[in-house]
C-alpha positions, 0 to 999 in steps of 0.5 A: 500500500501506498504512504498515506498523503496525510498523518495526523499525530495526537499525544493524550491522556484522559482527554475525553472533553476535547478529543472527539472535537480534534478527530473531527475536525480531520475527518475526510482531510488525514487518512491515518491518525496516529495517538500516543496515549500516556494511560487514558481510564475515561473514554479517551481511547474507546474514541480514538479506536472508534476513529480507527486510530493506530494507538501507541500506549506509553509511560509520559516521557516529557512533552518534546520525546513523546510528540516525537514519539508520534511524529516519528510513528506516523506514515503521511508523506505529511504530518498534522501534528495536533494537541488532543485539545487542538482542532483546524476550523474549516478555513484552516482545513482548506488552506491544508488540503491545498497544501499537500494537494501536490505530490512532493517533487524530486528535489522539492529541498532543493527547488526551495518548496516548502518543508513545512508550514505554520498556522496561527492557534486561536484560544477558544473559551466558552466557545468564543475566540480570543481575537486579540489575547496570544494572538498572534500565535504561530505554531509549526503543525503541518510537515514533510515526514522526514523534514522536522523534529520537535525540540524545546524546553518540557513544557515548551515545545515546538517543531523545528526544521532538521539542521542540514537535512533539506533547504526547503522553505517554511509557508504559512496557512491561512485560517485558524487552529482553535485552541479548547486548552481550558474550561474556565481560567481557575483551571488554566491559573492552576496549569500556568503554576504546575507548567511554570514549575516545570519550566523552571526545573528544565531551566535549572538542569540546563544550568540557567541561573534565578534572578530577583530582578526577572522575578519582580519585573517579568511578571507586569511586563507579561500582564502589560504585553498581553493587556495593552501591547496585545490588545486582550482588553478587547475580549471583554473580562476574558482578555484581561483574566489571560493577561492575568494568566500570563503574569501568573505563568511568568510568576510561577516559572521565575519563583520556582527557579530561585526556589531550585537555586536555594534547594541546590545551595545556589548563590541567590544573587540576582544572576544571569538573566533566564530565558524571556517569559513565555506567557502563551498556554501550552498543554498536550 
């Protein structure tokens, strides 16, 4: 059997709220999906195998060696790589099936065609967009197999081109990826905090150093980008709960690196400065 022209990689667990959304939304676009699944008990696969998706079981490995882990699995000439919470609105799904339409040329590296391609991820909460808040938020999702590799920082993660492996060029789709990543923002604070501890610690075993300054000035600045650079106060009380969540998430990050600093016997001076906050929600 031929390759299937497009594989859709998902990672999940326990994700039974928003799955279902992002197996429909490829329907009739991808012709193999394939899930990664971390141990889901409520429903999570009974809907994936329903989807006559291929299933891999593993322990949770971080978020960069499991999404690898799918995307190394998958079959497509193309891949769609998807978060279980994460599903492309009809516009988006266009401008993919226009994009992998053509059959990959000999040479298409060579020719400078596109390897990959990004599209713009749109938070969605009670069922409306975020126009103004994270946007724009670009995301490398749609690959040639072969041509990209997920790399970053456990929870940041992001796709990448290989270095050396093709000269292609990276386009980007029009239309957008809504984003279902939280119910209501008590839970996304409380993620923001567990995914800000995270990121610290990922920090701190690359050997970056806490800084008193970041921890005091990051965080307003966070909430300042989002409200008033990003425009989130036109999305109405929604839009300033994110810049809120940003300022939390870019709290909970700097706070949990001093705290690793004085567990390890560290100097706590101010230090060397720490990677610049990332206030856009991240969850698999």
């Amino acid at each position: 059997m031929p390759p299937p022209r497009l594989s859709v990689a998902i990672v999940c667990r326990d994700n039974i709220t928003t799955i279902g959304r992002t197996i429909d939304s490829v329907k009739g676009l991808a012709e193999e999906i394939v899930a990664v699944d971390s141990g889901s008990t409520d429903g999570t696969i009974e809907l994936l195998e329903a989807a006559s998706a291929r299933i891999l079981h593993t322990d949770w490995k971080g978020h960069v060696a499991t999404k690898q882990m799918a995307l190394d699995a998958c079959r497509g000439d193309w891949i769609l790589a998807l978060d279980s919470d994460e599903s492309p609105l009809p516009e988006l799904r266009e401008s993919i099936r226009a994009a992998i339409a053509p059959a990959p040329p000999p040479g298409a590296a060579d020719t400078g065609q596109p390897i990959a391609f990004e599209m713009n991820r749109k938070v969605f909460y009670k069922r409306r967009p975020l126009n103004h808040a994270w946007q724009p938020e670009w995301r490398l999702r749609l690959v040639r197999r072969g041509a990209c590799h997920w790399a970053g920082l456990d929870p940041h993660d992001y796709l990448e081109p290989i270095a050396g492996a093709n000269s292609g060029t990276v386009g980007r789709l029009t239309g957008d990826l809504r984003h279902d990543s939280f119910a209501t923002f008590a839970d996304h604070f409380a993620a923001q905090i567990r995914h800000g501890r995270t990121m610290a610690a990922s920090l701190a075993a690359r050997g970056e150093r806490p800084s008193r300054l970041r921890l005091v000035t990051s965080p307003p600045a966070a909430f300042f980008k989002q409200l008033v650079l990003k425009g989130a106060w036109r999305d109405g009380t929604p839009g300033w709960l994110a810049a809120t969540s940003a300022a939390i998430g870019t709290l909970a990050k700097h706070g949990a690196l001093l705290e690793e600093a004085a567990q390890d016997g560290a100097p706590r001076g101010a230090g060397a400065e720490a990677l610049e906050p990332s206030d856009v929600p991240r969850s698999r």
